[in-house]
N, C-alpha and C positions, 0 to 999 in steps of 0.2 A: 126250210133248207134252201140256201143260196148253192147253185151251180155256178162255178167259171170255168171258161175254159180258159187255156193259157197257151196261143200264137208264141212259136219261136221258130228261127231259123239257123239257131248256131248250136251250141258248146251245151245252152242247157243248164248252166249255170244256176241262171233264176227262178228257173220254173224247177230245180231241186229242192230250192230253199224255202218255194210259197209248196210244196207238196210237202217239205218236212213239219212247216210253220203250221198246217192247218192238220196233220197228221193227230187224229182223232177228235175234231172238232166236230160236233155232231149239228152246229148250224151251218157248215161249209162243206160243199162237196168240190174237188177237182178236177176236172176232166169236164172233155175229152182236152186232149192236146194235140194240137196242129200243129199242120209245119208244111211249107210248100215246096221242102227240101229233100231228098231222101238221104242227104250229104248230112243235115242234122241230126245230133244224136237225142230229138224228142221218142222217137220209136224203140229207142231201148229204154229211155227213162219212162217211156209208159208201158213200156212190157215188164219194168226191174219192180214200178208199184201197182201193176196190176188195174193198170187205168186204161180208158179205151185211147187211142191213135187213130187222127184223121189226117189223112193227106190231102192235099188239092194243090196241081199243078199251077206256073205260074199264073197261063192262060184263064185259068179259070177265075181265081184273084183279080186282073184284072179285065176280063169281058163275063163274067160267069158269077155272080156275087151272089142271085139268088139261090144257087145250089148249095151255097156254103152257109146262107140265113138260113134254110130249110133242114138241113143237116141239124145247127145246132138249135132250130126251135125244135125241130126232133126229141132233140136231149132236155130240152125245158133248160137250155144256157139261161144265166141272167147275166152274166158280167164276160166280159170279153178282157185280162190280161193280156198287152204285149212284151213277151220278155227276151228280147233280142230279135224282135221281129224285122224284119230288112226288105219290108214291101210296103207301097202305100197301101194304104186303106180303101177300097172302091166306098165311094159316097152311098150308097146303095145299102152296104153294109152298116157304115157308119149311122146311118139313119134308120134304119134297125133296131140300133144297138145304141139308139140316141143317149148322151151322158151316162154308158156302160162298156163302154171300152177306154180303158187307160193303160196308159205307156209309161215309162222310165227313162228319161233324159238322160244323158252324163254327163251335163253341164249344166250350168245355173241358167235355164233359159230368161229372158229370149237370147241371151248370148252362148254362140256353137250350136245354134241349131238350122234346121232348115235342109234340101234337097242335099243329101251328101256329106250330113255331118251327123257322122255316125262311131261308136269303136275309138279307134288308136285317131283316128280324124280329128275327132275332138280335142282329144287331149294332148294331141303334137299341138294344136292352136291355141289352146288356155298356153303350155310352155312357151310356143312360140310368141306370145304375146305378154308373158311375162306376168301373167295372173297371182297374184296373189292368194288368191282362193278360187277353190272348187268344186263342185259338188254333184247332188242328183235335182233331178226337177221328175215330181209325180204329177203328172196333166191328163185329163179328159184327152181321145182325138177327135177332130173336126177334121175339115176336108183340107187343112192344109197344111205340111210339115212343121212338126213341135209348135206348133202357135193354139193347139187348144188350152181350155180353161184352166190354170195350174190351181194343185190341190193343195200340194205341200212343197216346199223345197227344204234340203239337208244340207249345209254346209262343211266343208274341211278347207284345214290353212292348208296351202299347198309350196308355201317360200321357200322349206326346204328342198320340198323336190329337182333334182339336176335332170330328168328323162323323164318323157312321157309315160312310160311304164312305170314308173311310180307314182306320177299321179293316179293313172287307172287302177294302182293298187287299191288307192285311197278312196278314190270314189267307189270302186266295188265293193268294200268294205261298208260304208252306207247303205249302197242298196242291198247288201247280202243283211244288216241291220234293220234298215228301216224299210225296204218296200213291204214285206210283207203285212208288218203293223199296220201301214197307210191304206192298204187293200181292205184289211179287214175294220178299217175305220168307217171306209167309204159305204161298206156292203151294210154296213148296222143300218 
């Protein structure tokens, strides 16, 4: 039995769709799920599947890393999912959780990524630059913004799109697709 847990800080989106995806898998377990927000809606979606909810402020994130290693060797974590996570990673943890923490891009990295390219950021800059395509990127993290080891990357044409909001439709639509398939790739 693989434990992940699954770091978010927003909407929750994704971390509905890796709980739906693995929804009876008896080699995968979900939880807990984090969040360093209380502004995120992870605390309902782990009260709505009956999964444990851990919170740790920002402070703790970043000066405080071994409370939140401790926490999830507690739970026997093996994988650390980020699904809309909006903090760096303290190196502390990352080394922990050496090549078992992976992210979701929303851009074809290494292009739009990096300190502050995150959300609707991205994807005003694929439009604003007139991309032709665009996509998700599944990467390991290391200590330093979207430049860890990429796993998989998903493509979509994006020529037609006229607004950022439709590319982000497009790209969500992948990860609502493919991340969870690449998750359960990596944990075999």
């Amino acid at each position: 039995m693989k434990h992940i847990a699954v770091f978010g800080s927003g909407t929750g989106s994704n971390a509905e769709n890796i709980i739906q995806y693995f929804n009876g898998n008896f080699n995968v377990e979900i939880g807990p799920l984090v969040s360093n927000t209380p502004k995120s809606r992870f605390k309902v979606i782990a009260e709505n599947n009956s999964i444990e909810y851990l919170e740790f402020d920002n402070e703790t994130f970043a000066n405080q890393p071994d409370k939140i290693v401790s926490e999830l060797l507690k739970r026997k974590v093996d994988f650390i999912v980020l699904a809309g996570f909006l903090r760096k990673i303290h190196p502390d943890l990352i080394h922990a959780f050496s090549k078992r923490i992976i992210n979701v891009h929303p851009s074809l990295l290494p292009k739009y990524g990096g300190r502050g390219m995150y959300g609707m950021k991205v994807h005003e800059a694929v439009l604003g630059n007139k991309e032709t395509e665009s996509g998700i990127t599944v990467h390991f993290v290391n200590d330093h913004f979207d430049e860890g080891e990429i796993i998989e990357q998903k493509r979509v044409n994006v020529q037609s799109c006229s607004t950022a909001d439709e590319i982000r439709a497009k790209v969500q639509e992948l990860e609502q697709m493919y991340f969870p398939q690449i998750i359960e790739n990596i944990i075999r």
